[in-house]
C-alpha positions as protocol buffer text, in pm:
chain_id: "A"
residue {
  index: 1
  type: UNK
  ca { x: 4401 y: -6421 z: 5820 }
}
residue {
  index: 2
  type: UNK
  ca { x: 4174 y: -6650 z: 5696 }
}
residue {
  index: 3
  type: UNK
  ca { x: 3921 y: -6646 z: 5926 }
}
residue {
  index: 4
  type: UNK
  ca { x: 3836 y: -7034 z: 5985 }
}
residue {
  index: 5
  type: UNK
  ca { x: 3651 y: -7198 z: 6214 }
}
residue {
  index: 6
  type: UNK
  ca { x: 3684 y: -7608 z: 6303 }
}
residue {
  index: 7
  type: UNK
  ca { x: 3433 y: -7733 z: 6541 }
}
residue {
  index: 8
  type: UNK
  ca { x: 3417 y: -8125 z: 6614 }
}
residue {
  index: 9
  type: UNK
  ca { x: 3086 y: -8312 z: 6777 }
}
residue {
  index: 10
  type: UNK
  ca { x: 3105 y: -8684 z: 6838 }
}
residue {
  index: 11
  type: UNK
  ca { x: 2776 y: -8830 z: 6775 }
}
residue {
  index: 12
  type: UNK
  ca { x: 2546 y: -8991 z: 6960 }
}
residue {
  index: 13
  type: UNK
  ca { x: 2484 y: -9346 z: 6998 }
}
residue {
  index: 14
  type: UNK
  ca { x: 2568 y: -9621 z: 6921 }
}
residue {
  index: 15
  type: UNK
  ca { x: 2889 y: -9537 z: 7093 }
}
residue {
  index: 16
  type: UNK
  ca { x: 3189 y: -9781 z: 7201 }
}
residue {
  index: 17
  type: UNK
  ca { x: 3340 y: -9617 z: 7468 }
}
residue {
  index: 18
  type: UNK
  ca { x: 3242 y: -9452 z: 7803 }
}
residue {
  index: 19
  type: UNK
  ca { x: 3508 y: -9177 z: 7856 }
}
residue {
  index: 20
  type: UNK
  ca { x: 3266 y: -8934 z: 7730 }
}
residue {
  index: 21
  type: UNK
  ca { x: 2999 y: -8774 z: 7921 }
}
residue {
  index: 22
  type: UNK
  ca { x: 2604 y: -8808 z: 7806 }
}
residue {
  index: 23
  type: UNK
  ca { x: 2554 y: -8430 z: 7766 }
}
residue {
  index: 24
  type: UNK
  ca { x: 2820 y: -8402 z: 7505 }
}
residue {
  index: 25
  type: UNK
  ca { x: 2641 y: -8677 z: 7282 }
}
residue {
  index: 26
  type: UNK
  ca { x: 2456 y: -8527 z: 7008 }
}
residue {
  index: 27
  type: UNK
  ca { x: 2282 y: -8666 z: 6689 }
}
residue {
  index: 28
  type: UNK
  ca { x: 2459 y: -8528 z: 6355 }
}
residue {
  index: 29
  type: UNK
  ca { x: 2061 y: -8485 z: 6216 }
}
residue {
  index: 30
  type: UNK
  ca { x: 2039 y: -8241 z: 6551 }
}
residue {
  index: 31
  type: UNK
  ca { x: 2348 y: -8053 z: 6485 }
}
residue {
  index: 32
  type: UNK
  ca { x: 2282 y: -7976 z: 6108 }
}
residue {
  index: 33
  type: UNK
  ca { x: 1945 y: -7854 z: 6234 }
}
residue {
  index: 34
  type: UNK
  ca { x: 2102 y: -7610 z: 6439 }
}
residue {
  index: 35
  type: UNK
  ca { x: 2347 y: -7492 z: 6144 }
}
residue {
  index: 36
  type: UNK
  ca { x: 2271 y: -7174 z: 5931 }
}
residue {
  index: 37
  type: UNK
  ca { x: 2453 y: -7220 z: 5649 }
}
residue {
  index: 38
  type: UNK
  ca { x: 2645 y: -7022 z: 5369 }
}
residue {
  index: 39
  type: UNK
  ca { x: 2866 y: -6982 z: 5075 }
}
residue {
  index: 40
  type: UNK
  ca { x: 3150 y: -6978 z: 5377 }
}
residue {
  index: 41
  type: UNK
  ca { x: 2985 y: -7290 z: 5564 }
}
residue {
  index: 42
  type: UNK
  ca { x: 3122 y: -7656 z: 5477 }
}
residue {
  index: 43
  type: UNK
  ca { x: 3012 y: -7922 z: 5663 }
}
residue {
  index: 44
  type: UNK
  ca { x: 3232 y: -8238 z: 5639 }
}
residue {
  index: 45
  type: UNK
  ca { x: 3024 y: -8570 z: 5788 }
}
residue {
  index: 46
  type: UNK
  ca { x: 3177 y: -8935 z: 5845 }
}
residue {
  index: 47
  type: UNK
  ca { x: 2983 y: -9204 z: 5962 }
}
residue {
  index: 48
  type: UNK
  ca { x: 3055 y: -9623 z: 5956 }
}
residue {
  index: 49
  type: UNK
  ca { x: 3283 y: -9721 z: 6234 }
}
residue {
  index: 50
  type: UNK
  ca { x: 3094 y: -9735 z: 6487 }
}
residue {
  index: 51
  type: UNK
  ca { x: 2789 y: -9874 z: 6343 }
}
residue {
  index: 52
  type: UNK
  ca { x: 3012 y: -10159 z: 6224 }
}
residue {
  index: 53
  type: UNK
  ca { x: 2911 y: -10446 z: 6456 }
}
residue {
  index: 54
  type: UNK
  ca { x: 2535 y: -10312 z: 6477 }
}
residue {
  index: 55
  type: UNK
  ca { x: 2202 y: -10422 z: 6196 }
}
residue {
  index: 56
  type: UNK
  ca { x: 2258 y: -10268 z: 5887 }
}
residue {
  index: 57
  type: UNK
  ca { x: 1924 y: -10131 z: 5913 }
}
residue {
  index: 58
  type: UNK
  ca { x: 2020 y: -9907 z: 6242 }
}
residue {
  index: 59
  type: UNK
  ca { x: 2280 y: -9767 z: 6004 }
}
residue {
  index: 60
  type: UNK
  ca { x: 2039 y: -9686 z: 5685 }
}
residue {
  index: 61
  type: UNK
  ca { x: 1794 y: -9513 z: 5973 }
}
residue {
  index: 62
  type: UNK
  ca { x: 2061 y: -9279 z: 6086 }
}
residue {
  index: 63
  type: UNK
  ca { x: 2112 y: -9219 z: 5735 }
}
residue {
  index: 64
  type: UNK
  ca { x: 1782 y: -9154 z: 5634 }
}
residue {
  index: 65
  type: UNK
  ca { x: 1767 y: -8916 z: 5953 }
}
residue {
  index: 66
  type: UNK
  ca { x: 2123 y: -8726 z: 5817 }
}
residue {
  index: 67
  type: UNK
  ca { x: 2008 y: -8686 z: 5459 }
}
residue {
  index: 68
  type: UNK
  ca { x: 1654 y: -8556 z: 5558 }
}
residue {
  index: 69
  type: UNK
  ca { x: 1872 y: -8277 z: 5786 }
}
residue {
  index: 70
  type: UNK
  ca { x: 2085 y: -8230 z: 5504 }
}
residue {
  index: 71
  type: UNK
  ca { x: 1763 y: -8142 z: 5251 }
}
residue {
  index: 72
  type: UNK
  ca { x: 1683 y: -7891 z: 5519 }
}
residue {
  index: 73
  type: UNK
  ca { x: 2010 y: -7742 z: 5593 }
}
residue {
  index: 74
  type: UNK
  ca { x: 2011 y: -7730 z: 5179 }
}
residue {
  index: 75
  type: UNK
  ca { x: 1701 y: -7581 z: 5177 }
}
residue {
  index: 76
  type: UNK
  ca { x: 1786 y: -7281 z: 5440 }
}
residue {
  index: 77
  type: UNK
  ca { x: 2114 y: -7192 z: 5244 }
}
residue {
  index: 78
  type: UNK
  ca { x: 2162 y: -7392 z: 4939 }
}
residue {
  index: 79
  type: UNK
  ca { x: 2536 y: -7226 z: 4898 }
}
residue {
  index: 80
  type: UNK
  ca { x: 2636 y: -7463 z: 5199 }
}
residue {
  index: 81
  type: UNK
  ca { x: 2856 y: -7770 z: 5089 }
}
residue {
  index: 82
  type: UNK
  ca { x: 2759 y: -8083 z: 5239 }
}
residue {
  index: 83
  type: UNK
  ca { x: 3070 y: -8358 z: 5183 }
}
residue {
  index: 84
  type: UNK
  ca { x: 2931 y: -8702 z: 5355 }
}
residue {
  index: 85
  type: UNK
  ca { x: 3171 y: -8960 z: 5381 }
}
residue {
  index: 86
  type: UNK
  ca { x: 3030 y: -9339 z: 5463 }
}
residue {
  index: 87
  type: UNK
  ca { x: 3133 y: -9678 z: 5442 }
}
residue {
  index: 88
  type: UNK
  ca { x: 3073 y: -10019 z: 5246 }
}
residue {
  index: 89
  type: UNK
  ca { x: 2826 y: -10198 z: 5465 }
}
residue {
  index: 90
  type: UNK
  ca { x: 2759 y: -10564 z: 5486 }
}
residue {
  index: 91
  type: UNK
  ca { x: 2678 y: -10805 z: 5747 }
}
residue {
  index: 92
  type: UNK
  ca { x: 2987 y: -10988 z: 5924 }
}
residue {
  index: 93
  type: UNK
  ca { x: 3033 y: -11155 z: 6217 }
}
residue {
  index: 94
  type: UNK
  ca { x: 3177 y: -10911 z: 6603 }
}
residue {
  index: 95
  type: UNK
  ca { x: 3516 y: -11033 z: 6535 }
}
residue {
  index: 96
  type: UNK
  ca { x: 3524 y: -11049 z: 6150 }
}
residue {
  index: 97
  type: UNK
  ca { x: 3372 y: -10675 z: 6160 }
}
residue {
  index: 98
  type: UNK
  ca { x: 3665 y: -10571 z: 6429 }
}
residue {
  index: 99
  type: UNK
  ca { x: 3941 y: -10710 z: 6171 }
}
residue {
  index: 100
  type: UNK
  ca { x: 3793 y: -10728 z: 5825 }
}
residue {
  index: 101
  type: UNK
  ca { x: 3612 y: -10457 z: 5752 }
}
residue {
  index: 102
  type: UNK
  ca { x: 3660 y: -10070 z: 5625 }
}
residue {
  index: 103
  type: UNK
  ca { x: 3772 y: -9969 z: 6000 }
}
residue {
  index: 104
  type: UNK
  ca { x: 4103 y: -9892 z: 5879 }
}
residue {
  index: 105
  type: UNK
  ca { x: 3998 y: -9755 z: 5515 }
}
């Protein structure tokens, strides 16, 4: 009836687990590239967990990376919503970052 479509893509790395195969490993910047866009297209992005126990500064490159796809994807179709959802980063130490951080939030 309504005519919706749900696709998921886990990203690329950094990755914790190995239970997926290296094919099926995309960048999000990639896949927005690839997305036409619409009044009918909503793209819903969230990125942090993973990047948790890694430099900040890996996590404000994939960011820079997203938001420069995003400005394109925006500038194919601006009608497409774009809803980003990202985390409160700081610098903690592995096991501080595994059990006090915005994993769970």
């Amino acid at each position: 009836e309504n005519n919706i479509i749900v696709k998921y893509c886990p990203h690329g790395p950094p990755i914790r687990f190995t239970t997926i195969s290296s094919p099926d490993l995309r960048y999000i910047a990639n896949e927005l590239d690839g997305i036409k866009g619409g009044k009918d297209t909503i793209v819903g992005i969230t990125l942090w967990s993973h990047f948790s126990t890694f430099p900040v500064e890996v996590y404000i490159r994939r960011l820079q990376n997203i938001r420069r796809s995003i400005l394109q994807l925006q500038g194919r179709n601006s009608d497409t919503v774009v809803v980003l959802r990202t985390a409160n980063p700081q610098a903690l130490p592995g096991e501080v970052s595994l059990y006090n951080s915005d994993w769970f939030s």
